[in-house]
C-alpha positions in Angstrom: -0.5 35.2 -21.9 -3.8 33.9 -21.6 -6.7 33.1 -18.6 -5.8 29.2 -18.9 -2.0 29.3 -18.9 -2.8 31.6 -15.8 -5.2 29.1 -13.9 -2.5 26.0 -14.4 0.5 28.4 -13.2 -1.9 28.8 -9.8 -2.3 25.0 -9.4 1.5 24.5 -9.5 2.1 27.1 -6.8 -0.9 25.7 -4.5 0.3 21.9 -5.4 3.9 23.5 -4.2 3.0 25.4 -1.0 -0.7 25.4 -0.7 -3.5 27.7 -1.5 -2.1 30.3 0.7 0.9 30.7 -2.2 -1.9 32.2 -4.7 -1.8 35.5 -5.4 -2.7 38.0 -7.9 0.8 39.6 -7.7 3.0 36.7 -7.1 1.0 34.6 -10.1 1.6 37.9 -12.2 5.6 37.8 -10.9 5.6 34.0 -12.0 3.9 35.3 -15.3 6.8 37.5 -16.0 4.2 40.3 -16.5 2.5 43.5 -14.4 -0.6 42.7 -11.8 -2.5 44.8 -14.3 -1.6 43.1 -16.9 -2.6 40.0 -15.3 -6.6 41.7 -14.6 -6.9 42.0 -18.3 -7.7 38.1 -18.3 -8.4 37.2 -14.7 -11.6 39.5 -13.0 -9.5 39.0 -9.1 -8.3 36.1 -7.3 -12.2 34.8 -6.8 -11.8 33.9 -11.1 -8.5 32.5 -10.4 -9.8 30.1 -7.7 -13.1 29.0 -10.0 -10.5 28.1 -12.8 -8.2 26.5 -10.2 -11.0 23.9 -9.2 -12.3 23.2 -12.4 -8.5 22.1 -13.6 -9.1 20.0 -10.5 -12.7 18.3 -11.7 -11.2 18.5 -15.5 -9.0 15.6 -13.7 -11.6 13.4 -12.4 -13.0 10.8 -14.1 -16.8 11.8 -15.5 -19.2 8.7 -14.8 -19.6 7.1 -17.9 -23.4 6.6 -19.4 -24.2 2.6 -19.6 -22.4 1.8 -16.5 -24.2 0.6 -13.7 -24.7 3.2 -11.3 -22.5 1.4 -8.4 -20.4 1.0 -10.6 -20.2 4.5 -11.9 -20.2 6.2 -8.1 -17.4 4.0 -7.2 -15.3 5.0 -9.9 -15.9 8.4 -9.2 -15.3 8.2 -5.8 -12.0 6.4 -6.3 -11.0 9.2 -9.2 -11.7 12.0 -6.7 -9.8 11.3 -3.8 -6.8 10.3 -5.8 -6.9 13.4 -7.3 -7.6 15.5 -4.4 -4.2 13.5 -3.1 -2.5 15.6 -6.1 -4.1 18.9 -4.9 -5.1 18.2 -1.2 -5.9 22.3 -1.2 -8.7 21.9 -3.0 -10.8 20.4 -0.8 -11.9 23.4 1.0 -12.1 25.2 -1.9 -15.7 23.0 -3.4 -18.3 25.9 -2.0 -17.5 28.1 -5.5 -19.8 30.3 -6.3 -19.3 30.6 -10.2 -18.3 26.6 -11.5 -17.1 25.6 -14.5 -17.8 23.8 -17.6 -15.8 20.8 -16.3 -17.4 21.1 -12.5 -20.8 21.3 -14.3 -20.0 18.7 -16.6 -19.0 16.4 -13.8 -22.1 17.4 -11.8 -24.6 16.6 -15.0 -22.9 13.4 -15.8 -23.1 12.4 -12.2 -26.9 13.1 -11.9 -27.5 12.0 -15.1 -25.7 8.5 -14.6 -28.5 7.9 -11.4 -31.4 9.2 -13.3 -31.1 6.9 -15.7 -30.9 4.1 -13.3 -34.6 5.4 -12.0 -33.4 7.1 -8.5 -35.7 10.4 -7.9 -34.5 13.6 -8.2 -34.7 14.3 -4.2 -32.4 10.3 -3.9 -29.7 11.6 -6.4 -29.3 14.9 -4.0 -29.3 12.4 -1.1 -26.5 10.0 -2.8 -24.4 12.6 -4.1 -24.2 14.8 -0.8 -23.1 11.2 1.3 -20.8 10.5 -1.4 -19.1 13.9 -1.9 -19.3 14.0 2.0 -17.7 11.2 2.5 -14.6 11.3 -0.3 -14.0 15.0 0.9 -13.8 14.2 4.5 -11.4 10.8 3.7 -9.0 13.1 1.4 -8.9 15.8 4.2 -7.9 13.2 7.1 -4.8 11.1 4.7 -4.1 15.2 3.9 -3.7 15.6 7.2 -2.4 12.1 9.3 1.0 11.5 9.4 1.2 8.9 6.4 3.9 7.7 4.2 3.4 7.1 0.7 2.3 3.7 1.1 -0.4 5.2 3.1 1.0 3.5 6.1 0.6 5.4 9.5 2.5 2.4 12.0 5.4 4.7 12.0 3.9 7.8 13.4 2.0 5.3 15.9 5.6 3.3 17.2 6.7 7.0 18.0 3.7 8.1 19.8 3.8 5.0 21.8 7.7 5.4 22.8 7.1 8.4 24.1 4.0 7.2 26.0 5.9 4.3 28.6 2.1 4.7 30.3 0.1 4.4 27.1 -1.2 1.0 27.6 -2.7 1.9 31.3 -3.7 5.4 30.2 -5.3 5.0 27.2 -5.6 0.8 26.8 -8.2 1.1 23.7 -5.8 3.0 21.9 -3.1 1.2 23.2 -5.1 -2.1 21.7 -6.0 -0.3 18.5 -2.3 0.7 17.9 -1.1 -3.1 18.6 -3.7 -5.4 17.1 -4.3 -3.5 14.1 -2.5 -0.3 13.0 1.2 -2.2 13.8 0.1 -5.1 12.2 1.6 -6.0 8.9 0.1 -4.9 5.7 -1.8 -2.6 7.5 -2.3 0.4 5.5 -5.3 3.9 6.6 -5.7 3.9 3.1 -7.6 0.4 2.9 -10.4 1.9 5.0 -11.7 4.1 1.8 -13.0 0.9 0.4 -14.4 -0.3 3.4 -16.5 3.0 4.0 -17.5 3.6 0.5 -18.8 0.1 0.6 -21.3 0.6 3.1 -22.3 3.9 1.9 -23.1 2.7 -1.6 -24.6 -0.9 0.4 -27.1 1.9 1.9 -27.9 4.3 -1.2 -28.7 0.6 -3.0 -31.4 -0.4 -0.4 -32.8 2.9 -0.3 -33.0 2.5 -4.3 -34.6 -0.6 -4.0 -37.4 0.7 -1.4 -38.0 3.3 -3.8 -38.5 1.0 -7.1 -40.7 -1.1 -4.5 -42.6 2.0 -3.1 -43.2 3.1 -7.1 -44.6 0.1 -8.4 -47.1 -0.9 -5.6 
C-alpha cells in the first residue's frame, strides 16, 4: 500500500462515476484495507484530491523550452482539454490549495516558456488566466453538451427540433443556426476550440508586441 497506488485508485473511481464516487472509506474498501489504515498515508480526502489533480497535470504536456511561445500555449492548450476529456471531474477541482510537484512543474514551465520570450511578469498572469479560462470553460461545455464521440452534436439538435413543429417561428435564429450550420455535414462543436484559441492567442500576440514597442521607445 502506498500514498500513490492510493491517488491513481481515486482517479479510476472519479473517471468511472465522478468525483462524487471518492471517498475515504470506499477508496480504503477498493484498497482491500481499513479507513485507518488508509490515514496512515493519506492526511483526509483534501490530500487525496491534491494527488488526484496532480496525476491529472502529470498528464499534460509541459511547454517545452526553445519553442516559440504560440507555439508552446497552443500545445498546451490542446494537451489540457484532451485530457480533461479523460477526467472531465477535474475541472472544478483547479482552486487546490496545496499543488503538486507536477502542477508546479507545469505552472514554472508555463511562465517560464513566456519569460523567455520577453512578456512581463504582470502579461504572463494576463495570458495564462485567458488561456486557462478559456480551455477550462470549453472542456466543461463538450463535458456537458450532448456530443458523440466524434464531437458531433446534429443528433441531439434533429431531436430537439422534432419535438419543436414551431421551432422555426418561435425561435427562427436558432432555428437558422441548427439548419445552416450545426446539421450541416462535417460539422463537428469540437472544431470551435481552434477557432477560439486562435483569437485568444491573435490577442495575447498584439498585446506582446505593444509591450516590446512600449519597452524600446
Amino acid at each position: 500500500m502506498t500514498r500513490e497506488r492510493a491517488v491513481r485508485r481515486a482517479v479510476e473511481l472519479a473517471d468511472a462515476g465522478g468525483i462524487e464516487s471518492v471517498s475515504m472509506r470506499k477508496l480504503a474498501t477498493e484498497l482491500s484495507i481499513t479507513p485507518m489504515s488508509l490515514y496512515y498515508h493519506m492526511k483526509g480526502k483534501n490530500d487525496i484530491l491534491d494527488g488526484m489533480l496532480d496525476v491529472v497535470y502529470s498528464e499534460m504536456a509541459v511547454p517545452r523550452p526553445g519553442v516559440g511561445w504560440r507555439t508552446a500555449m497552443l500545445e498546451r492548450a490542446e494537451s489540457a482539454r484532451a485530457v480533461l476529456a479523460r477526467h472531465p471531474w477535474a475541472i472544478n477541482l483547479d482552486a487546490r490549495t496545496s499543488p503538486g510537484p507536477a502542477t508546479l512543474g507545469h505552472l514554472d514551465a508555463t511562465i517560464g516558456v513566456l519569460r523567455a520570450a520577453g512578456f512581463s511578469m504582470p502579461l504572463v498572469g494576463h495570458a495564462m488566466s485567458l488561456l486557462d479560462s478559456y480551455v477550462q470553460g470549453f472542456a466543461m461545455q463538450e463535458a456537458t453538451l450532448p456530443l458523440d464521440a466524434s464531437g458531433d452534436i446534429g443528433a441531439a439538435t434533429e431531436d430537439i427540433m422534432a419535438q419543436q413543429e414551431m421551432m422555426s417561428n418561435a425561435f427562427p435564429n436558432l432555428a437558422e443556426m441548427a439548419v445552416t450550420l450545426i446539421l450541416q455535414p462535417g460539422y463537428a462543436y469540437g472544431n470551435e476550440f481552434g477557432f477560439g484559441l486562435e483569437l485568444i492567442l491573435d490577442g495575447i500576440e498584439k498585446v506582446h508586441r505593444q509591450e516590446v514597442k512600449a519597452a524600446d521607445a
